[in-house]
N, C-alpha and C positions, 0 to 999 in steps of 0.2 A: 494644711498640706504644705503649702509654700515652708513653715518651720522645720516641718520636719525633712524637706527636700535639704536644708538649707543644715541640719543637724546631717544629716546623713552625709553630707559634703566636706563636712568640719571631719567626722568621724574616719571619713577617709585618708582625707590629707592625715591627720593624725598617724592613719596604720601606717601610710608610705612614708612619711617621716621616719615612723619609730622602727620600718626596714631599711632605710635610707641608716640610719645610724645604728644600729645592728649588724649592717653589713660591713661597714666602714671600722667597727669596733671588732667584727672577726676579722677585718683584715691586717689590722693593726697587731690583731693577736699573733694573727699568722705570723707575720714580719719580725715580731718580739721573739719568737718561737724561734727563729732563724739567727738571731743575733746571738755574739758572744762578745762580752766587754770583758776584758783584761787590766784591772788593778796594776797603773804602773808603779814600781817602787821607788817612795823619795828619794832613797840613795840614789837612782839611776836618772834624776831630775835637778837642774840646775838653773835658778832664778836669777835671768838679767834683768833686775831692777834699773831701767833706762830713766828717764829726764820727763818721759811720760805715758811709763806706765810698764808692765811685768809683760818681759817674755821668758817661754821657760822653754830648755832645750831638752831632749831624752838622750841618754848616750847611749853608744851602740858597744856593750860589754863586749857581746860574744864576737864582735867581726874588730874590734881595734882595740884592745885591750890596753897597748903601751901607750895610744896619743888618751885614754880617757882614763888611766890612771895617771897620765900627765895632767890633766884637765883639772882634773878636781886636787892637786897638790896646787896647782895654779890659784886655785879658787880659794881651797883655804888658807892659804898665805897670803890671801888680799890683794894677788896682785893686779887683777883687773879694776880694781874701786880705782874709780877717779882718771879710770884712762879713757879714751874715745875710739871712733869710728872715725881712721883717720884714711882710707883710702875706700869713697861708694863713690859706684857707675851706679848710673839709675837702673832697674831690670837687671844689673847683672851679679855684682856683688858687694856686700857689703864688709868690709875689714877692720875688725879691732886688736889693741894693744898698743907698744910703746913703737915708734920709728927709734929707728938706729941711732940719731944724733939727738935724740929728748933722754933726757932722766926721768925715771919715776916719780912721783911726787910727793911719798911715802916710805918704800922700798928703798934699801942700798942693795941688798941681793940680788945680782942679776947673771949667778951662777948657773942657767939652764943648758945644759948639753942638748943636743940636738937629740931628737925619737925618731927610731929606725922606721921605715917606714913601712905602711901598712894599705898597701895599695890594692894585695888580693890575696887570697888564703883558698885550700883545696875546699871541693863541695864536701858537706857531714850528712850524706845518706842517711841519717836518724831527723837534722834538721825538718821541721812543718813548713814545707814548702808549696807557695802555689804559683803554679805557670801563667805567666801573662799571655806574652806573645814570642812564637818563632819558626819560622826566624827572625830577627832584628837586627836591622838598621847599624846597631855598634855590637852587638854580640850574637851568639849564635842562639841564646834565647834572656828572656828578664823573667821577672816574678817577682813576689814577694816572698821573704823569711823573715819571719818574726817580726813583723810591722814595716820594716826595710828592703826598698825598696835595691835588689841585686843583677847582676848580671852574671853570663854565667856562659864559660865558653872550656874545651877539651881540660874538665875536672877542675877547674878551677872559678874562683865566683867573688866578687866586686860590689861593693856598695856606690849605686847610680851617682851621678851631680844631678839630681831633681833638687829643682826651687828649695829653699828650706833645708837644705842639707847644712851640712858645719864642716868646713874639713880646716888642718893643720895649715897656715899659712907657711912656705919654702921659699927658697931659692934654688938654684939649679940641680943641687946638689939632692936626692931622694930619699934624705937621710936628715936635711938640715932642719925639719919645722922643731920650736922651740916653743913657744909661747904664744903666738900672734894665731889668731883665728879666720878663717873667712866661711863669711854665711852665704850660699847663692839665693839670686831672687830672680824674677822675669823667666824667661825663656831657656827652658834647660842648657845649660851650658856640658854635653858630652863628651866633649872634644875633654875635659878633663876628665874622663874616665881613667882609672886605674896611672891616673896621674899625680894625685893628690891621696891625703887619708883624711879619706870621710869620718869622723867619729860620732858625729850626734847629727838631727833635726830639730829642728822648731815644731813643737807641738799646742805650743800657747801661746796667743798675743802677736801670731802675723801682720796683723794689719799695722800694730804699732811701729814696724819697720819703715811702712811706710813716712812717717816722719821722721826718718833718721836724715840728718844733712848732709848733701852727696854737691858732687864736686862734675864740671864738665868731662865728659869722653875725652876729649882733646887733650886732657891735663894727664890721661892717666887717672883719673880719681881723685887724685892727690889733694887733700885738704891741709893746707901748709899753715895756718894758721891756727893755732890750739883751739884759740876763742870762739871760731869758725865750726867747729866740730861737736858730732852731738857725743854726751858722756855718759859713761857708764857708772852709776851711783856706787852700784855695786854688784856681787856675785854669788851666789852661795847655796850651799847643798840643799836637797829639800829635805833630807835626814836631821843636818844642820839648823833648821827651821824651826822654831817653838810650832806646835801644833796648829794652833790657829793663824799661823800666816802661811800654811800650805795649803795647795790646790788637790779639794781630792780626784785626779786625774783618770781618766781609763781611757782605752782607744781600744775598736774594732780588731778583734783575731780577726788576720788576715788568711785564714785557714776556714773560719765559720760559713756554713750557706747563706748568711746573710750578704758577707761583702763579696760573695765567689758568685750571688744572684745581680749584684753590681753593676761586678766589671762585665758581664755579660750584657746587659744594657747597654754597658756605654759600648760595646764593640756591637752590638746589631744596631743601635739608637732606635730603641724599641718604640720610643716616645714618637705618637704624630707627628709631630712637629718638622720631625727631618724626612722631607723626602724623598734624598739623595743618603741610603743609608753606607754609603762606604765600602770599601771592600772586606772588613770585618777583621785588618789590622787593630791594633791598641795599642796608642801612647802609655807605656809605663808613668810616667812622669805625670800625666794628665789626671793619676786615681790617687788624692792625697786620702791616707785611713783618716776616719773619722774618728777624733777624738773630742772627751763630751767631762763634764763635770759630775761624778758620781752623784745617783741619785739618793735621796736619804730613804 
């Protein structure tokens, strides 16, 4: 009797296990059922091969077309290999290319006329848009379009400074970016909204930023010494890329029920955990899309 008490006990655990992962395997299905992954295209993918290790940027065709057909004339002309990150704030941002008073190291050409700029352009009522939150804080409302992160104020609409962003490094002038890039990091910096032209994010190899070498706040960033500065090996298209040194990339439609079931999480903090759930605002800047390594 005791055996068979003792088989019957086995038997059980068993069935609740194998509902235990049943369930877990519908839910999983569920959530699969909900996602949409989006095949990014190489051409629209550009690999900074840094000092330790690949970050790759997406450009943003449809919202800055002039600074990201600037970009990739940049890039294949070589003219980032070999230049550094010559002006990082820790958390805030990161800048590369040539300062005014260095030469290239390679390059005699330093023909680049300044790219008008592209600070906002009218809403495309056909665009797949979804609504974050508004009103907001710097705009009358954000969302997402087409992975990018926008703002969006009387018909007209702005690609955010969330972390990760890329935009034209300038001078006064709204018209002067040339060549020279800055990537934001840390804490949204929106006070440069529709101040700058956003043209890409980082979609790969964040974390490697973090070891990029940044200079005191006090300095201005300024890293004045070459030797001092981290470098950029190199640049280059992912179309440009023999096949097997490309990343097969996808990220999140930002339109699918999977990430629109999300960001609704993160604005009720549906999770135990919080039990101070907020007033049910949502940081734009706070929901990076998920991008993942196509599975085979």
């Amino acid at each position: 009797m005791k055996l068979i008490g003792k088989v019957s006990r086995l038997l059980a655990g068993v069935s609740l296990m194998t509902s235990f992962c049943m369930m877990a395997q519908a839910n999983a299905a569920e959530v699969a059922a909900k996602e949409i992954w989006l095949d990014i295209p190489q051409s629209e993918l550009v690999y900074l091969q840094l000092e330790h290790g690949i970050v790759v940027f997406k450009l943003a065709d449809q919202f800055a077309p002039r600074h990201t057909e600037r970009f990739r004339q940049l890039v294949r002309a070589g003219f980032y290999q070999g230049l550094t990150f010559y002006r990082v704030i820790d958390q805030f941002v990161l800048q590369a290319g040539l300062p005014e008073d260095e030469k290239h190291p390679t390059l005699t050409n330093q023909n680049w006329p300044g790219v008008k700029a592209e600070f906002s352009w009218p809403v495309k009522a056909a665009d797949r848009y979804t609504l974050v939150q508004k009103p907001e804080m710097f705009a009358a409302e954000t969302g997402f379009n087409q992975g990018f992160a926008v703002g969006r104020d009387n018909g007209q609409e702005w690609l955010l400074s969330c972390p990760l962003t890329v935009n034209m490094a300038r001078d006064t002038n709204a018209d002067s970016g040339t060549t020279d890039f800055a990537l934001m990091r840390g804490q949204a910096p929106r006070h440069l909204d529709q101040n700058m032209s956003v043209f890409a994010k980082v979609v790969w190899g964040a974390e490697l930023l973090n070891g990029v070498k940044y200079a005191p706040a006090q300095s201005g960033g300024i890293i004045t010494d070459p030797k001092a500065r981290s470098k950029i090996i190199s640049a280059t298209l992912g179309s440009d890329l023999p096949e097997s040194a490309r990343l097969a990339l996808q990220w999140q439609d930002t339109s699918s029920p999977a990430f629109i079931d999300a960001l609704a999480q993160r604005r009720t903090r549906g999770n135990d955990f919080f039990k101070h759930k907020g007033n049910g605002a949502l940081d734009i800047c706070y929901s990076q899309v998920p991008v993942r390594l196509k599975p085979r």
